[in-house]
N, C-alpha and C positions, 0 to 999 in steps of 0.2 A: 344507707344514706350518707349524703358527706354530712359533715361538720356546719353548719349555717352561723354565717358572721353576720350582724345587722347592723349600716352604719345608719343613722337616724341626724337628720340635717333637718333645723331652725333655717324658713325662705327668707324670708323679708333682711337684708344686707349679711347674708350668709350667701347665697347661690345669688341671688339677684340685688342689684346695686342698691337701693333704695325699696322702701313700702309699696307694696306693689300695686297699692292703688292710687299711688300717685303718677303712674304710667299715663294709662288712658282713662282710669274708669271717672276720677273725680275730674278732669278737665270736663267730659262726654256731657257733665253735670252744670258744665258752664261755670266751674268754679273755680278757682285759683286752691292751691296742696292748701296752702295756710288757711284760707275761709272756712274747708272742710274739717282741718282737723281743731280748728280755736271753735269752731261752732260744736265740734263733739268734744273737747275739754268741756264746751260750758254745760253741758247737757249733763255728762259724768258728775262735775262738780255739785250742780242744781239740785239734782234726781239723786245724789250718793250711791251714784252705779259705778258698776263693774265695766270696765273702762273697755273691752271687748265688746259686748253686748249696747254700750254708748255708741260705739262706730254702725255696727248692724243697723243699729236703730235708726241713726243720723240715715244712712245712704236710703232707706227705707223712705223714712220720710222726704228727703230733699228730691228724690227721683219722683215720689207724688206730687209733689208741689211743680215740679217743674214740666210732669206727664210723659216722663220717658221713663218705662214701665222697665223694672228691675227684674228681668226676667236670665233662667239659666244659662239661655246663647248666648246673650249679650256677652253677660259676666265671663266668659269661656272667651270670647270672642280679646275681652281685653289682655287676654293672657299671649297674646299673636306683639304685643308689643312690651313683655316683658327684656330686660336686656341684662346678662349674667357678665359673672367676675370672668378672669382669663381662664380658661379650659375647661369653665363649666359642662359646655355643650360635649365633650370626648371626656372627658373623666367617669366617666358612670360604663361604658364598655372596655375602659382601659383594666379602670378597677375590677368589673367582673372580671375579665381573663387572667388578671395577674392571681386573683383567687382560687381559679381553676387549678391554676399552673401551682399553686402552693395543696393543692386538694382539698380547697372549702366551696362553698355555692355563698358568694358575696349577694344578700340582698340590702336593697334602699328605701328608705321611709322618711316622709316628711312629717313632722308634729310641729304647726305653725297656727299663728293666731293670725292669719293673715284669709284669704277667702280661697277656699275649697276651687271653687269654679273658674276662679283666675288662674291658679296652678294650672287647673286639669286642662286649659286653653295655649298653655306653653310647649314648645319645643320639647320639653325633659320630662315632660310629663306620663310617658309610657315607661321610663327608665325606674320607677318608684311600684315596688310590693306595694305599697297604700298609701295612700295622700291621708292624713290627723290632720281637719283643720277647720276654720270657721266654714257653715256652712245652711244656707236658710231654705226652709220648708217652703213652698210654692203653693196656687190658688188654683184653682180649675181655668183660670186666664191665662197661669203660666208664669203671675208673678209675685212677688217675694213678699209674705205675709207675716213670716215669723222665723225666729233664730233654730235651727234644725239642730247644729251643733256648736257648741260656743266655748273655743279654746285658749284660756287664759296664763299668764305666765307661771301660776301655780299649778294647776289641771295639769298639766304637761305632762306630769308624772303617772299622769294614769295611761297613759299612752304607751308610753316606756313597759308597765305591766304588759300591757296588753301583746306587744310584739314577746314580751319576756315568754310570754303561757300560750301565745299564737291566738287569742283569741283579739281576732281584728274587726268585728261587728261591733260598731261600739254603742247597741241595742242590745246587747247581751251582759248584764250586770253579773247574769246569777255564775258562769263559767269564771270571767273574772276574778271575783269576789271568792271562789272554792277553794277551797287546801288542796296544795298538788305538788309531791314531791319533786325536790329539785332536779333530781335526774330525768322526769318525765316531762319538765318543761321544755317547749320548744327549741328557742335560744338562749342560751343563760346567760346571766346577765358577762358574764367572763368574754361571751362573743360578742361583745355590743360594745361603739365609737358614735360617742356622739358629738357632733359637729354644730356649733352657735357663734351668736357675734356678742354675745356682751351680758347683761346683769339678767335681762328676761330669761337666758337660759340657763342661770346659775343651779335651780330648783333639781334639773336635768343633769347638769355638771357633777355635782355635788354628788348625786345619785349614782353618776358612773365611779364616781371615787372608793363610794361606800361598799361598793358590790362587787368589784374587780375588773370593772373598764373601764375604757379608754374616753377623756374628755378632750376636743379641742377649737381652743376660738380665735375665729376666725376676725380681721380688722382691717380697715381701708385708710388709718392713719393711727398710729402707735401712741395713745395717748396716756391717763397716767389711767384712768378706769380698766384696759388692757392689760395695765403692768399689775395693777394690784389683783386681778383673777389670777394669774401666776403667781404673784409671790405670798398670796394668803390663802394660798395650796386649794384654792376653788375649781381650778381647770390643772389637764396634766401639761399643756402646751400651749404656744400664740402662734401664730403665722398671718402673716398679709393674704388676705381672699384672694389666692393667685393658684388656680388647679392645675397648670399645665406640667407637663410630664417632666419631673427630673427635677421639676421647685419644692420648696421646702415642706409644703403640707404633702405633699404626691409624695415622700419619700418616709415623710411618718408613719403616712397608713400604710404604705403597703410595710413599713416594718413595723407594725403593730400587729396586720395582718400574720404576717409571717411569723411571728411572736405567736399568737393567738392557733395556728395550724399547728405548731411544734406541740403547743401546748395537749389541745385535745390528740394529738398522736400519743405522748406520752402517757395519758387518761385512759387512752383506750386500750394501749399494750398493759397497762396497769390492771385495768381488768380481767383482757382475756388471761392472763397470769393465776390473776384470784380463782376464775372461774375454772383452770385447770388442773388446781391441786388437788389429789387425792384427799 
């Protein structure tokens, strides 16, 4: 088998410009962005929730009140009018090939607190090994009763395990959770790039620093919160949310990539070595 690199990309102003339910789903709701999200601070604040599980809840009830029933299509449906950074849309078959052509299998993973169904409704959404993200359990009507999956900006990390050890069910604690030698893991952590825009996916950032990869965030105005992830050594790089081929983030990854394929050749000659001494 080749080598498997995972780059793992934070949605919401990472690939897409903005929260991705301020597209269509909270207008659909007759609401103005700010109505929806002051009315789910207050909720969070009220109730001392978990500020993911405040938004579920929020769109939950405001779509009963209003009787436009929160159902899977819809939610999918709103993902038709998601709108990405430059070369979103061709950066996920560029990058496969160039992995090819170095001798890895490039796969892609979303870990977002953003809604499972809106992804899986977008343009890029077949380009992703697995969507990590909020996602609600439905009624025999077909609509949205309760949080199925609820990914917060700390939880993230369990996500990260999970691509680490390949176990991508994420109803399966008990494989998760088991001792399994480094060498038997899937991807290690050594092959993994994770891509975010800011303090949410520091938890992530951090993670890749500790364990031997690659962090980088992504931003749509260079402010001082972007300067200080780079300079209090949180992320390994910055770049402007700009994908297209031959710009500054395009020219990272594929040399991190290419870093990363040297890498495991060298491990692997290193082996058959050992394994051939008398």
């Amino acid at each position: 088998m080749r080598p498997i690199i995972a780059i793992m990309y934070d949605f919401d102003k990472t690939l897409c410009t903005k929260d991705m339910q301020n597209y269509r789903f909270i207008p659909s709701l007759g609401l103005k962005v700010s109505e929806f999200w002051d009315y789910t601070n207050e909720i969070q604040s009220r109730e001392k929730m978990d500020s993911v599980l405040a938004y579920m809840y929020a769109a939950i009830k405001l779509s009963r009140e209003r009787d436009i029933p929160l159902k899977r299509d819809s939610l999918s449906e709103n993902g038709r009018g998601i709108e990405f950074f430059p070369g979103v849309i061709e950066w996920f078959d560029r990058i496969n090939r160039f992995g090819e052509e170095q001798g890895v299998t490039i796969e892609h993973y979303v870990i977002s607190s953003g809604m499972k169904e809106i992804i899986e409704g977008t343009a890029i959404s077949s380009a992703f090994k697995n969507i990590f993200a909020c996602e609600y359990l439905y009624g025999e009507d077909g609509s949205a009763v309760w949080p199925k999956t609820a990914v917060n900006y700390t939880n993230k990390t369990q996500f990260v395990y999970r691509i680490n050890k390949g176990v991508l069910d994420v109803s399966n604690d008990d494989d998760l959770n088991r001792s399994m030698p480094d060498d038997s893991k899937r991807i290690p952590f050594t092959n993994m790039i994770y891509i975010g825009d800011g303090l949410s996916d520091v938890p992530c950032m951090k993670m890749m620093k500790s364990y031997g990869g690659r962090s980088i965030a992504v931003y749509q105005t260079l402010d001082e919160k972007v300067k200080e992830l780079l300079r209090k050594d949180r992320v390994d790089f910055i770049y402007p949310a700009d994908y297209r081929e031959n710009g500054g983030l395009d020219r990272t990854v594929k040399d991190i990539i290419r870093n990363m394929a040297i890498a495991d050749k060298l491990f692997e000659e290193n082996s058959r070595q050992l394994k051939s001494l008398p």
